[in-house]
C-alpha positions as CSV (number, residue, x, y, z in Angstrom):
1,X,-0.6,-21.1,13.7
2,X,-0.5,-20.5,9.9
3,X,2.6,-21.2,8.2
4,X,4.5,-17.6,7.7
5,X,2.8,-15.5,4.8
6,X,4.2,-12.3,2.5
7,X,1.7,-9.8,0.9
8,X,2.6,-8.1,-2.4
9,X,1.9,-4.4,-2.3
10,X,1.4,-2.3,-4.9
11,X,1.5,1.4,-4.4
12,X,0.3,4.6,-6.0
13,X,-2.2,2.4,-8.3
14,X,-3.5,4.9,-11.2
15,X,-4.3,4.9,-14.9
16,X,-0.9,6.7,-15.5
17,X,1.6,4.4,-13.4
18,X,-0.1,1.2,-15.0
19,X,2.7,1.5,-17.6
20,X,5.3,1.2,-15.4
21,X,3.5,-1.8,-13.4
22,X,2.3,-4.0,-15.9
23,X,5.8,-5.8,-16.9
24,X,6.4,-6.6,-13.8
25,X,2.3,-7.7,-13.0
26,X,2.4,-10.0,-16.2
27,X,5.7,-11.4,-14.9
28,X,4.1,-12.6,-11.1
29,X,1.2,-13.3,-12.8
30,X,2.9,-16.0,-14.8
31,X,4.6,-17.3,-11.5
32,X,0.9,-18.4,-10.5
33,X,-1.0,-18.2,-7.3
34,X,0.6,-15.0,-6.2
35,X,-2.5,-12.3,-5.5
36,X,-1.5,-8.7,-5.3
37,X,-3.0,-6.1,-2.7
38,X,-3.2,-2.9,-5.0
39,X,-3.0,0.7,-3.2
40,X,-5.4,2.6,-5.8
41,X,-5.6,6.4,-5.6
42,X,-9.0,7.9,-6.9
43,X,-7.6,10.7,-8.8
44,X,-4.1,10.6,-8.8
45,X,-2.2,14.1,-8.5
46,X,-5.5,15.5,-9.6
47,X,-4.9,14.6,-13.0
48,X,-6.2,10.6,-13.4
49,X,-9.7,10.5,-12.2
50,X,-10.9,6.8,-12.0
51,X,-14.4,7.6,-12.9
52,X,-13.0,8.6,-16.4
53,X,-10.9,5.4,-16.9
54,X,-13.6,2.7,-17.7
55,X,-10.7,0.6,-19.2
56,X,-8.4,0.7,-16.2
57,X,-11.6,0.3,-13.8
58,X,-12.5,-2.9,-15.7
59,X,-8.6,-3.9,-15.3
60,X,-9.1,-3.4,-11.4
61,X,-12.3,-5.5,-11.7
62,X,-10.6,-8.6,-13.6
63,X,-7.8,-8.9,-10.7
64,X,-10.5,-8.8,-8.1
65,X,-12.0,-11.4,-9.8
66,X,-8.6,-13.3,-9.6
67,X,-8.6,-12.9,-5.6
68,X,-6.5,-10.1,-5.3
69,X,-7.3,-6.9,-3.3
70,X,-8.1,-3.5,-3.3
71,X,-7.0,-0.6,-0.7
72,X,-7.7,3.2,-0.9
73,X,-4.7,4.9,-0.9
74,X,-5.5,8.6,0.0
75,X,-7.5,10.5,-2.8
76,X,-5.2,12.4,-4.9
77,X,-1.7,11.4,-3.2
78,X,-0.7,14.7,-3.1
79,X,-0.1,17.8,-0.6
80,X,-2.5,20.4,-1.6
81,X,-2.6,22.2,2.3
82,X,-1.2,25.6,2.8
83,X,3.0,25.7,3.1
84,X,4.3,24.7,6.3
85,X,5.3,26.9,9.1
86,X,7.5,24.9,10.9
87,X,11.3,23.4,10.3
88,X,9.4,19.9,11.2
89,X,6.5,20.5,8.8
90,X,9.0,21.7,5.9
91,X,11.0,18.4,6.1
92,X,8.1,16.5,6.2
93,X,6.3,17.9,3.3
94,X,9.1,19.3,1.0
95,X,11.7,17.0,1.8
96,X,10.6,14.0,3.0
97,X,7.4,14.0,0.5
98,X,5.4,16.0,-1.6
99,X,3.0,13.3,-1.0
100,X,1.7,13.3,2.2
101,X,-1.8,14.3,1.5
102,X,-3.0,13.4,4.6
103,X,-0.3,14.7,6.8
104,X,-2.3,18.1,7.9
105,X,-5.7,17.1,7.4
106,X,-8.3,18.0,10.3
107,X,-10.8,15.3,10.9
108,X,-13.3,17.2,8.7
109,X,-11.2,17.2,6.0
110,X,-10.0,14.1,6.1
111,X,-13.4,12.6,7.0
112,X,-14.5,14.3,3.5
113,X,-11.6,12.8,1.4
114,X,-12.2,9.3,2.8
115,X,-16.1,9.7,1.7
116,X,-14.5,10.6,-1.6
117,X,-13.1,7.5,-2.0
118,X,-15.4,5.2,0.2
119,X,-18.2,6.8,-2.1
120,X,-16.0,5.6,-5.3
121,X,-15.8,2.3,-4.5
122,X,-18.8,1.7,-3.5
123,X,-19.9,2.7,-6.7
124,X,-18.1,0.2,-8.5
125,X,-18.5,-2.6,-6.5
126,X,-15.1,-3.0,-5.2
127,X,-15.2,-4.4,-1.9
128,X,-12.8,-2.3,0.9
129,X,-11.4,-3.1,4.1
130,X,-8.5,-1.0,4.2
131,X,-6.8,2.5,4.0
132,X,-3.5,3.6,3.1
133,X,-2.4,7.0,3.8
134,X,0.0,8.5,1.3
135,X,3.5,7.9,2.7
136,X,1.9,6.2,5.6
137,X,1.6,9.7,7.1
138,X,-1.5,10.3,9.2
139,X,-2.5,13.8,11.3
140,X,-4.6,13.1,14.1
141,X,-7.9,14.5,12.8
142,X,-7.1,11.6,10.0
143,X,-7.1,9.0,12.6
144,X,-10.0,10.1,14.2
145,X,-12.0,10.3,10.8
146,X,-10.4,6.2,10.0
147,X,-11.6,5.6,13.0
148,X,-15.4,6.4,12.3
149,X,-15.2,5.4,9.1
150,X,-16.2,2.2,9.1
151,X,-13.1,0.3,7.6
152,X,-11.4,-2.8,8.8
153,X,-7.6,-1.8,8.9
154,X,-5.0,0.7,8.4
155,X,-1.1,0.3,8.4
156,X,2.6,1.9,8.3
157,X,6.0,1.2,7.3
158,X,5.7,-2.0,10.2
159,X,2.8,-2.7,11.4
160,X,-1.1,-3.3,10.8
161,X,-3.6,-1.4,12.9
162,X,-7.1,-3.1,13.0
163,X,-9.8,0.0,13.5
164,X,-10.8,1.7,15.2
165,X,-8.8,1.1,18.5
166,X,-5.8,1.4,16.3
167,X,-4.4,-2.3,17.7
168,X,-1.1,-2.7,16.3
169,X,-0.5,-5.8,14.9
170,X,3.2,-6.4,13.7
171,X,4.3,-6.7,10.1
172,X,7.2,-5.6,8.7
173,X,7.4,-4.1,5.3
174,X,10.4,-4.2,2.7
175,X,10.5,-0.8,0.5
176,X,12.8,0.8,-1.6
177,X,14.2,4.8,-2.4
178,X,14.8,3.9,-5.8
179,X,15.0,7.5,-7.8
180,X,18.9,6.9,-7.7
181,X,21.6,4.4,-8.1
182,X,22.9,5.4,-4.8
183,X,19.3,4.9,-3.1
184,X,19.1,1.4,-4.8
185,X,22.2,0.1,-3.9
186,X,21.4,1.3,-0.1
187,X,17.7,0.0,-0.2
188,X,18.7,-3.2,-1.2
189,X,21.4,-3.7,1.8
190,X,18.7,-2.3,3.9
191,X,16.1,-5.0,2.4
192,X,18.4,-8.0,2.7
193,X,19.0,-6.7,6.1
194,X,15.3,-6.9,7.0
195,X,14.9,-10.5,5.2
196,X,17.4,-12.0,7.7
197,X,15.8,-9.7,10.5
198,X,12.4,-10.6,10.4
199,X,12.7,-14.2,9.0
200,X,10.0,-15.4,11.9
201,X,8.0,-12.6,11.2
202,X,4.2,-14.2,10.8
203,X,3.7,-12.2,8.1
204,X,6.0,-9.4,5.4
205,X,4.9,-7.2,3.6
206,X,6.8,-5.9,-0.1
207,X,5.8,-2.2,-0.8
208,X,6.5,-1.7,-4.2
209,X,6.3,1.9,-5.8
210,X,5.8,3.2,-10.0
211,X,9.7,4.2,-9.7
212,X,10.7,0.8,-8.6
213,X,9.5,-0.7,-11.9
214,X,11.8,2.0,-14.0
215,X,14.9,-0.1,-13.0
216,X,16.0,-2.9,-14.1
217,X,18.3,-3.1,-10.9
218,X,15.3,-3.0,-8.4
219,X,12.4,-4.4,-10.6
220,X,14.6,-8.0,-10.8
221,X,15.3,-7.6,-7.0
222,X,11.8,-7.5,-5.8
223,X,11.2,-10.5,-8.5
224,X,14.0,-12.3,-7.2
225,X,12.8,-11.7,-3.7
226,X,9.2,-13.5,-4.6
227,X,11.2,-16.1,-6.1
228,X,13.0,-16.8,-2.7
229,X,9.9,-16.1,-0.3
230,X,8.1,-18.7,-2.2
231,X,11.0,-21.2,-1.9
232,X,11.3,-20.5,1.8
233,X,7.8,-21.8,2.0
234,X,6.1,-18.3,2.7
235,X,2.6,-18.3,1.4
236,X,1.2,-15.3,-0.5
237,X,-1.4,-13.5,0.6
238,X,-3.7,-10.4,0.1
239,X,-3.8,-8.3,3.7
240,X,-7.2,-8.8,4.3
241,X,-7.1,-12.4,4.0
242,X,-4.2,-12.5,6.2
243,X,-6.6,-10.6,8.7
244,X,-9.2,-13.1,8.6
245,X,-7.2,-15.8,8.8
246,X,-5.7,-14.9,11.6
247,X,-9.0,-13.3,13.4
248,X,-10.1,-17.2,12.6
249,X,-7.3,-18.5,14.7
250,X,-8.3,-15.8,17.2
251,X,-4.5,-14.5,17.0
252,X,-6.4,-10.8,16.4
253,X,-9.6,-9.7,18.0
């Protein structure tokens, strides 16, 4: 078996969060040999269409270039259904997230925003395996549209699921609440918690978010935490080339 592995996610990838990502980029880029699995949203919140940020696209296209990956990550990461109806929708979608754009989704609809953003990378020549739903929430019609879609490999908070059976493949995933002091502090007990927990784990998974970055508190924890996986002899990896390896030592089908 391959030596254990940790992927470094990045999520909510848009023109407008770059800011807040590329300190922290520039500073794992300097650690060398770490590639980064970037969650890009075609037109974030509506407001940061990709097809009208050539500089940002040809940022995208100089990390693939360096070996790092690309995932779609909903198309505008953001609710834009009719209010909820129930106590469980209304937690969901105005307390848990505003974000869960594909929460509600039929198939059709969901099958029609994942053409959206098939369509835009296959415009630009990014190669795609995977999707990301927007706070890893899915409706059924949404699995049903992955499922025809034609990608490799979806996921959630712990696990990979290669498509279209939806085979679960286990790997946990660190990530932080960090909009207040109080949610830092907890979510990094609850990280350090999971480092100990899943220290045979084949492969984590750090799921970094634009808010996470605005910190200096959480930013140096998740650099620290590189630092440490990389001294613990964890490899980095992309997702997808965790996949393959792994498909090559016939641990997945």
């Amino acid at each position: 078996m391959a030596e254990p592995a940790f992927a470094l996610v990045l999520h909510d990838v848009a023109e407008e969060t770059w800011a807040d990502y590329r300190p922290f980029v520039e500073a794992v880029d300097a650690m060398g040999g770490v590639p980064i699995t970037w969650l890009v949203v075609p037109n974030f919140h509506r407001r940061n269409p990709l097809d009208q940020q050539a500089d940002f696209r040809h940022l995208l296209d100089r990390r693939l270039q360096r070996g790092d990956e690309l995932v779609l990550h909903g198309c505008y990461h953001a609710d834009l259904e009719p209010a909820p109806t129930s106590a469980r929708d209304w937690f969901m979608r105005r307390v848990y997230t505003h974000e869960g754009e594909f929460y509600d989704l039929d198939e059709s609809a969901a099958c029609e925003r994942l053409e959206r953003g098939i369509d835009l990378f296959r415009r630009h020549r990014w190669p795609l395996h995977g999707f990301v739903a927007p706070a890893w929430l899915m409706s059924q019609g949404t699995r049903r549209a992955l499922a025809d879609s034609g990608l490799l490999y979806t996921s959630d908070p712990g696990h990979l699921y290669l498509l279209p059976e939806f085979a679960p493949i286990v790997a946990p995933g660190l990530v932080w609440s960090a909009r207040s002091a109080w949610r830092r502090g907890v979510s990094r007990l609850v990280s350090e918690h999971h480092l100990r927990r899943y220290r045979q784990a084949p492969l984590l998974r750090l799921g970094l978010h634009p808010v996470d970055m605005r910190h200096g508190f959480s930013r140096r924890y998740w650099l620290d935490v590189l630092v440490r996986l990389l001294s613990e002899g964890r490899r980095p990896v992309t997702k997808i080339d965790w996949l393959r390896e792994q498909q090559s030592l016939g641990a997945v089908a």
